[in-house]
C-alpha positions as CSV (number, residue, x, y, z in Angstrom):
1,X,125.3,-12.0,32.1
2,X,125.0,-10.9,35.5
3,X,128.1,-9.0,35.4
4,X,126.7,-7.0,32.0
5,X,123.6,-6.8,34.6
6,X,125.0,-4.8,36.8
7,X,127.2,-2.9,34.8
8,X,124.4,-1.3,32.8
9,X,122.5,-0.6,36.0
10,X,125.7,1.1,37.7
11,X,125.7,3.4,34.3
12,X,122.4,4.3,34.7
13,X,122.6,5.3,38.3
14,X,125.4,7.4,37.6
15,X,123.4,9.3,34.8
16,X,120.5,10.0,36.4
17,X,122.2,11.1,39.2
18,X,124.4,13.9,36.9
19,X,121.3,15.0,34.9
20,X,119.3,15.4,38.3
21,X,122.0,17.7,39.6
22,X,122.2,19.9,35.7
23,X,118.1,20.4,36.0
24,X,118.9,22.2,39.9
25,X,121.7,24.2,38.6
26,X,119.2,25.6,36.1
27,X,116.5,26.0,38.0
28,X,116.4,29.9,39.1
29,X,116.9,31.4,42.4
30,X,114.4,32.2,45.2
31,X,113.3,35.3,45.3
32,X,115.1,37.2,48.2
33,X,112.4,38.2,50.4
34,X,112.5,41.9,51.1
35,X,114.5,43.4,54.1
36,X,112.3,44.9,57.0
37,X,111.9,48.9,56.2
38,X,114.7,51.4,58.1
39,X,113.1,53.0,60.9
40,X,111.9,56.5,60.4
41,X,114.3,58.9,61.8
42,X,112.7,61.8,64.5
43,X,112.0,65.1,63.1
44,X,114.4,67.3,65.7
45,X,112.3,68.9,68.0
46,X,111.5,72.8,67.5
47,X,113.0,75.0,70.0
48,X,110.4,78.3,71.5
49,X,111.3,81.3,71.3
50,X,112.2,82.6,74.5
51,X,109.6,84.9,74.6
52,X,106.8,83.1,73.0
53,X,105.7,82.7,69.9
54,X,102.4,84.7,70.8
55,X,101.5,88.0,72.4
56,X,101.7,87.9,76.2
57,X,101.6,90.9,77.3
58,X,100.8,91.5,80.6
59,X,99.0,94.8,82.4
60,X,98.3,96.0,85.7
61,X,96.7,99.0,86.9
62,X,95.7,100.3,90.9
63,X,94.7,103.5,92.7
64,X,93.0,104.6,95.5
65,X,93.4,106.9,99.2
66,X,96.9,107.0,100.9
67,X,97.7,108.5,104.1
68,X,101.0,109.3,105.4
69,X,102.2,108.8,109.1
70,X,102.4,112.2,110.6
71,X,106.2,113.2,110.8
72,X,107.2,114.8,113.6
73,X,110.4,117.5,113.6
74,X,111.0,119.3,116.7
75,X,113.7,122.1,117.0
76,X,116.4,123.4,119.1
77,X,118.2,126.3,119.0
78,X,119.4,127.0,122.8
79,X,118.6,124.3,125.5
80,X,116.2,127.5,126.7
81,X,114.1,127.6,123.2
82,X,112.6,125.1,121.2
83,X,109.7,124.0,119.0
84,X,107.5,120.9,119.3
85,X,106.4,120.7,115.3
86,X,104.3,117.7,113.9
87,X,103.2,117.8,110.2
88,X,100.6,115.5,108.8
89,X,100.2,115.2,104.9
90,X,96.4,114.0,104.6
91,X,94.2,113.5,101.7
92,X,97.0,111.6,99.7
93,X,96.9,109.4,96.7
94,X,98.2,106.9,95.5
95,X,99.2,105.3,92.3
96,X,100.2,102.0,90.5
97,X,101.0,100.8,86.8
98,X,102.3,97.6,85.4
99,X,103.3,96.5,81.9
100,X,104.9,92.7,81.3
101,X,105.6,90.4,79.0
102,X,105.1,87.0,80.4
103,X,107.3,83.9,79.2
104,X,106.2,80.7,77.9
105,X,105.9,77.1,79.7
106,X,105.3,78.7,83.1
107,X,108.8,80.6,82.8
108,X,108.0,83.6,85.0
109,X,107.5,87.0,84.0
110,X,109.3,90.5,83.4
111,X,107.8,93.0,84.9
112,X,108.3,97.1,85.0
113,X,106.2,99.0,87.9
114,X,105.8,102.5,88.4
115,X,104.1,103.3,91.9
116,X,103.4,107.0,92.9
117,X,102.3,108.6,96.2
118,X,101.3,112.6,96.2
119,X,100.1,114.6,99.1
120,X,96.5,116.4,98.7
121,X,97.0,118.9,101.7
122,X,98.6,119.3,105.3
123,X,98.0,119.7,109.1
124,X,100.5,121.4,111.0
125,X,100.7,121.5,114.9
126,X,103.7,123.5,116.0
127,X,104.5,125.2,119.6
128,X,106.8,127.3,120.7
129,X,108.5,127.1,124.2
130,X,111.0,127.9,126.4
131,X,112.1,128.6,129.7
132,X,110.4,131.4,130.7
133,X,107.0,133.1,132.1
134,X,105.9,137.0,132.5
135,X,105.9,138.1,136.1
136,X,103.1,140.0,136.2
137,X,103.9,143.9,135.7
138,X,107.6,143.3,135.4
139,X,108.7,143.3,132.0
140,X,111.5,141.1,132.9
141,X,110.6,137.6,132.2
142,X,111.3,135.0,134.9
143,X,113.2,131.6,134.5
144,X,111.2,128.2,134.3
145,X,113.5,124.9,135.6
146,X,111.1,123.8,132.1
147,X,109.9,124.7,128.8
148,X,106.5,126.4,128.8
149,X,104.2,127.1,125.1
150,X,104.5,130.7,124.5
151,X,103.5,130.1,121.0
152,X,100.9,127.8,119.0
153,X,100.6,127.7,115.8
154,X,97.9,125.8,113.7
155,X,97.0,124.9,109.9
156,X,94.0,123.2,108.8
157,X,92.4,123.1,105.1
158,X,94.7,126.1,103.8
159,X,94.2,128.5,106.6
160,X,97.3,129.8,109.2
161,X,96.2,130.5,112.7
162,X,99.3,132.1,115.2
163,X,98.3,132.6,119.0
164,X,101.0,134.3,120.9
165,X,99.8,133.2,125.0
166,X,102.6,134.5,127.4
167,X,102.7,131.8,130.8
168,X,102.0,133.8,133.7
169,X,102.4,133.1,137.6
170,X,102.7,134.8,140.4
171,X,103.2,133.9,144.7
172,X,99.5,133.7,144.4
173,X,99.6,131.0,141.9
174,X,102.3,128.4,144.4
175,X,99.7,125.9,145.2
176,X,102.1,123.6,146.4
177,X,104.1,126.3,148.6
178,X,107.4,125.2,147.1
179,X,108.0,129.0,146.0
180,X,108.9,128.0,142.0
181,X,106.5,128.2,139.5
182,X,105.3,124.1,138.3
183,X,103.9,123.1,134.4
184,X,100.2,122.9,136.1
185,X,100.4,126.6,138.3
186,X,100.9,128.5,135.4
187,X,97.8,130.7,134.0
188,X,97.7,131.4,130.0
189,X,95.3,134.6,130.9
190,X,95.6,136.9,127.5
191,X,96.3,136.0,124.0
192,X,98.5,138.9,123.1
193,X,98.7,138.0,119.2
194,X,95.8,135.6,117.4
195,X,96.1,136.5,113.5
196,X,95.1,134.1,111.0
197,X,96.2,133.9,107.1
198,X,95.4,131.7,104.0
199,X,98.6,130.0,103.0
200,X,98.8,127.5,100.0
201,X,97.1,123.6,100.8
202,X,99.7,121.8,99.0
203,X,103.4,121.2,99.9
204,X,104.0,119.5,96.7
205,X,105.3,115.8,98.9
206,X,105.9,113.2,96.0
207,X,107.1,110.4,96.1
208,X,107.7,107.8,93.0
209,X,109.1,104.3,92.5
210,X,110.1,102.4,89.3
211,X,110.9,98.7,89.6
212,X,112.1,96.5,86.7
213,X,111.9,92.5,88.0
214,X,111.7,89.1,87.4
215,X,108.6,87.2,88.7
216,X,108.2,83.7,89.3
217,X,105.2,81.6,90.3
218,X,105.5,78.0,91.7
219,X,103.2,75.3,94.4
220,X,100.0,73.6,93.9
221,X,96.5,74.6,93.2
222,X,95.3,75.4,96.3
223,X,98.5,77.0,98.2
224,X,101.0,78.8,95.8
225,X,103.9,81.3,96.2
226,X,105.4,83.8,93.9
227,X,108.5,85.8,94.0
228,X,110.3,88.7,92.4
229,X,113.8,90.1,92.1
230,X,115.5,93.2,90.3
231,X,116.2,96.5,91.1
232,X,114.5,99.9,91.8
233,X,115.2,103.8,91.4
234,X,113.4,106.0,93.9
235,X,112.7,109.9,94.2
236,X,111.1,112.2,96.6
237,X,110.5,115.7,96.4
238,X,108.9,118.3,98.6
239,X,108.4,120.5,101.4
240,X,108.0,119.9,104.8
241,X,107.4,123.7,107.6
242,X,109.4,123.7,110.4
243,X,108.9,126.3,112.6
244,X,111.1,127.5,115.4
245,X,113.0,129.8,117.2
246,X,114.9,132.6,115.2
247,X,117.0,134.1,117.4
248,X,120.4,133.0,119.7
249,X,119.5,134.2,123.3
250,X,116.6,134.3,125.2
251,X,115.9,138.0,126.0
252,X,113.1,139.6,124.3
253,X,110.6,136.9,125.1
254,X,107.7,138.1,123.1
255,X,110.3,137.9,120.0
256,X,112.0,135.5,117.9
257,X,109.8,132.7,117.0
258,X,109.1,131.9,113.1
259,X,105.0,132.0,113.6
260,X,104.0,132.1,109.7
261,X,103.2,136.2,109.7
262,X,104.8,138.2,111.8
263,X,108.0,135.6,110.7
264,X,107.9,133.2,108.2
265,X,108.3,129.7,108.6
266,X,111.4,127.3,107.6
267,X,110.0,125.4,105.1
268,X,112.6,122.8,104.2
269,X,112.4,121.7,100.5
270,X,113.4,118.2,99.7
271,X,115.0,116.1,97.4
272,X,116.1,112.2,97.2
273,X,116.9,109.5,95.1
274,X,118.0,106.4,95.1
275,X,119.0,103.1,93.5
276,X,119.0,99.4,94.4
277,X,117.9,95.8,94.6
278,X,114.6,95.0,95.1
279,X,112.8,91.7,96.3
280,X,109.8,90.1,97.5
281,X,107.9,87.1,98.5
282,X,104.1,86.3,98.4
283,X,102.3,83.5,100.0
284,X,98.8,82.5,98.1
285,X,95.4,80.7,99.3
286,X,93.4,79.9,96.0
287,X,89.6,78.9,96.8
288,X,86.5,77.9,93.9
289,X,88.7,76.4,91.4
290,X,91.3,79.5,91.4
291,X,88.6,82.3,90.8
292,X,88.9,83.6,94.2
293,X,92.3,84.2,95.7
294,X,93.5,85.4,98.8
295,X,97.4,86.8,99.3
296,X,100.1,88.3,101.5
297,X,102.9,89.9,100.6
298,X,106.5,91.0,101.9
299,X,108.9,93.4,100.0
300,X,112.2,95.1,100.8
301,X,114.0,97.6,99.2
302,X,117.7,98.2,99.9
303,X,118.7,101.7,98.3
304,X,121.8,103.7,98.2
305,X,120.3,107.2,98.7
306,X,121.4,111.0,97.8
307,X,119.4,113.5,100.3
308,X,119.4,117.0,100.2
309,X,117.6,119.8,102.4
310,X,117.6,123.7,101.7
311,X,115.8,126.0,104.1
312,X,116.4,129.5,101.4
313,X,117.0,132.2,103.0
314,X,115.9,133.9,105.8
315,X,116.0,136.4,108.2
316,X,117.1,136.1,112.2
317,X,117.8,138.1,115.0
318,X,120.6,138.3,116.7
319,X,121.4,140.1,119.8
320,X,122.3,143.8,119.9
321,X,122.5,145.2,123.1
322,X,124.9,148.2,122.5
323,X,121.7,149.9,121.1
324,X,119.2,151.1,122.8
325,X,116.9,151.6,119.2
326,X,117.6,148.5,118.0
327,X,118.3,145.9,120.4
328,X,118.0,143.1,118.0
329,X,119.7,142.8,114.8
330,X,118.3,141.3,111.6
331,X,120.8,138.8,109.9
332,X,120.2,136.6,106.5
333,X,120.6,133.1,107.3
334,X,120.2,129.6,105.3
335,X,120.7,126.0,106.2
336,X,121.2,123.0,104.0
337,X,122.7,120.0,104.1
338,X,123.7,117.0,101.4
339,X,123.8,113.6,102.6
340,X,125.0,110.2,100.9
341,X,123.9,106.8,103.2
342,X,122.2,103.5,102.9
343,X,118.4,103.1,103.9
344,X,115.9,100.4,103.4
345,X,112.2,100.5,102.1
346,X,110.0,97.9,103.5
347,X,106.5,96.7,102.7
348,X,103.6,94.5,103.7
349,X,100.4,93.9,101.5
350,X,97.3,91.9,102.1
351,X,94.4,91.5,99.4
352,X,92.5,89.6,97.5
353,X,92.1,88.7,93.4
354,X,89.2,87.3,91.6
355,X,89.2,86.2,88.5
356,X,86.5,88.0,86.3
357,X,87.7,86.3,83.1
358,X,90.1,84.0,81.7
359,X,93.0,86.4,82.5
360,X,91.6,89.1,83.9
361,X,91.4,89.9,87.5
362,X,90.0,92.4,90.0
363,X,92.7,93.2,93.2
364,X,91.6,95.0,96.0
365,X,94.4,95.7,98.7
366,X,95.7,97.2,101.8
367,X,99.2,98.2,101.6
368,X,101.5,99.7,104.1
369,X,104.8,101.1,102.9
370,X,107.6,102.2,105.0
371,X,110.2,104.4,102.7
372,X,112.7,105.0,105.6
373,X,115.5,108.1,106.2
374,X,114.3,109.2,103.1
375,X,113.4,112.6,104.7
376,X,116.4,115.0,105.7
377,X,115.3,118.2,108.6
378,X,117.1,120.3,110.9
379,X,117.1,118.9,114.4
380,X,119.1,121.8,116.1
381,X,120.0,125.1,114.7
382,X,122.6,127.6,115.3
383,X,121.9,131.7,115.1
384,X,124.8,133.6,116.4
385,X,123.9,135.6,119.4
386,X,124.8,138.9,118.6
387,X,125.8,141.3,116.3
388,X,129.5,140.8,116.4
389,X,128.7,137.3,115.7
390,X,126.8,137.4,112.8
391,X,129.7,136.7,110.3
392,X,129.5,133.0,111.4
393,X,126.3,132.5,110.0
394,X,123.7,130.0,110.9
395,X,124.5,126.4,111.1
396,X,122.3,123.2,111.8
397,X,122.2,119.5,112.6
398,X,119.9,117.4,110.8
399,X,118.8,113.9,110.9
400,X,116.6,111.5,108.3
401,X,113.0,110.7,108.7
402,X,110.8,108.6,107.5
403,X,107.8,108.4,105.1
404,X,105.4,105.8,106.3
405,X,102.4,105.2,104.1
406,X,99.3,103.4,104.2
407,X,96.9,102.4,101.5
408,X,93.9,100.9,99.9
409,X,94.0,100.3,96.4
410,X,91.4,98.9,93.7
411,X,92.7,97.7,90.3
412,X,92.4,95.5,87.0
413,X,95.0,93.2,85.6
414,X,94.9,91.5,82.1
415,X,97.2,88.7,80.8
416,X,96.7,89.0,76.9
């Protein structure tokens, strides 16, 4: 029976065995556990505007005294005549205005100034000389190795004052024994025409800048620069009396000389403009967490200018000595001239800002502006010498000046 034994036990193995494996194929899946979530894609980032997405408008606003360096224009019209003239354009003002729009994330800022400087009234010093002194009783003048004043001729608050004071000497006046007359041995004894007249206070000097640039800030707290670049359009218009001798010879020494009455003066009107790029750096020293700031500034200006002078007309006197009755002979003259060149302005500025407000600021500064050759005056004039002459017709050589202002200016600036 043992073989019947293990028969039946083989049998069963082998059914367990399949009935085991039937109840696992029925038996239902795991669950599949869930996959980790995606990761949440970045929401693209929103670009500014380039010029903000707020109002940032900026303003700026100054104003106070100028004065303008005295310009000086003497005048030849022989190597025997001449005129030492110096004009000086006092109780000026000046003038600033700034409107901006400042950029976002520290980007810099756009910026369009308008500056303006205007004359309030004039001092003129002019003198006429030349090369002669009366004798005494002769009527003949005699000759001078120098030029000696024969004429002076003043303005001050609006009123003309001419003094006509003829050099004398004599033998008894040769201190030194050389026989010649020397500057210090001539006498000034009689004043042989003092008239005074009102004339107008204002020559009408303006001068006016408009800048459009782009400004940009950068350093630390405490020390920090800024800088600008763009371009500028410059004018100047005006007047400036030049006073001389009208006439080609030197005979007739009493005559001749354009006092402001009995002649009138030259008075050479103005005109410029010009265009170009304009730059500047500015060093800054920040104290009390930025509410107090001191500054320095350097600026240049290089222009490409259009000048033009124009004396009007006139009237000179040219020599006539065929007549007895009229020995000198009235002609109608004009200069002018119309020059193209290169010139530079240049600036310096010191001051100081303090912060009021949150964007808002006082300035208080000293300012010195150099607008160079922006003047054009006659340096030597030609009159003919006598009547046959006078179809020529007066000529002159000029040469540029400068404008040189200084000023102190108080303002406000806002940053909206």
């Amino acid at each position: 029976m043992s073989w019947k034994r293990c028969l039946a036990t083989g049998v069963l193995a082998v059914g367990t065995a399949f009935l085991s494996h039937a109840a696992r194929a029925e038996d239902p899946a795991p669950p599949k556990k869930d996959a980790a979530p995606a990761a949440a894609k970045e929401a693209p980032k929103k670009k500014d505007p380039f010029f903000g997405d707020h109002f940032a408008m900026y303003l700026e606003t100054r104003g106070g005294p100028a004065t303008i360096e005295t310009v000086k224009n003497p005048v030849n019209t022989t190597l025997q005549l001449t005129s030492e003239n110096s004009v000086k354009l006092a109780g000026s003002k000046s003038g600033q205005f700034t409107v901006g729009w400042t950029l976002p994330r520290g980007r810099g800022q756009y910026l369009l100034t308008y500056g303006g400087i205007a004359d309030g009234n004039y001092e003129l010093d002019a003198s006429g000389l030349q090369q002669s002194y009366k004798t005494g009783s002769s009527a003949t003048p005699g000759q001078l190795s120098f030029l000696a004043p024969w004429w002076t001729v003043t303005v001050r608050d609006g009123q003309l004052r001419t003094v006509q004071a003829p050099p004398v000497w004599s033998p008894a006046d040769d201190a030194n024994g050389n026989t010649v007359p020397d500057p210090s041995e001539l006498r000034y004894p009689t004043r042989t025409v003092d008239i005074s007249a009102p004339v107008p206070k204002d020559l009408g000097n303006r001068i006016q800048t408009w800048d459009l640039v782009y400004r940009r800030e950068f350093g630390g707290v405490r020390i920090r620069s800024r800088w600008t670049a763009g371009i500028r359009y410059l004018t100047a218009k005006g007047a400036i009396i030049t006073p001389s001798w009208l006439k080609g010879v030197e005979d007739n020494a009493d005559f001749g000389y354009s006092d402001g009455v009995i002649s009138n003066f030259l008075l050479m009107q103005q005109s410029t403009k010009a265009f170009g790029p304009v730059g500047s750096g500015e060093v800054q020293f920040n104290f009390f967490r930025q509410r107090l700031t001191l500054y320095a500034m350097v600026q240049a200006a290089f222009l490409d200018e259009q000048l033009s002078s124009d004396s009007g007309p006139f009237t000179y006197y040219a020599h006539n000595p065929g007549s007895e009755s009229l020995n000198q002979f009235p002609g109608a003259g004009r200069i002018n001239r119309d020059v193209s060149k290169t010139s530079w302005n240049t600036m310096f500025e010191a001051g100081m800002r303090v912060k009021m407000l949150e964007g808002f600021h006082l300035i208080l500064d000293w300012n010195r502006t150099g607008y160079l050759d922006s003047l054009l005056l006659p340096t030597t004039i030609s009159i003919p010498k006598n009547a046959s002459s006078v179809s020529l017709g007066t000529s002159a050589l000029f040469i540029s000046r400068d404008y040189v202002v200084t000023t102190i200016n108080l303002g406000l600036s806002f940053q909206f």
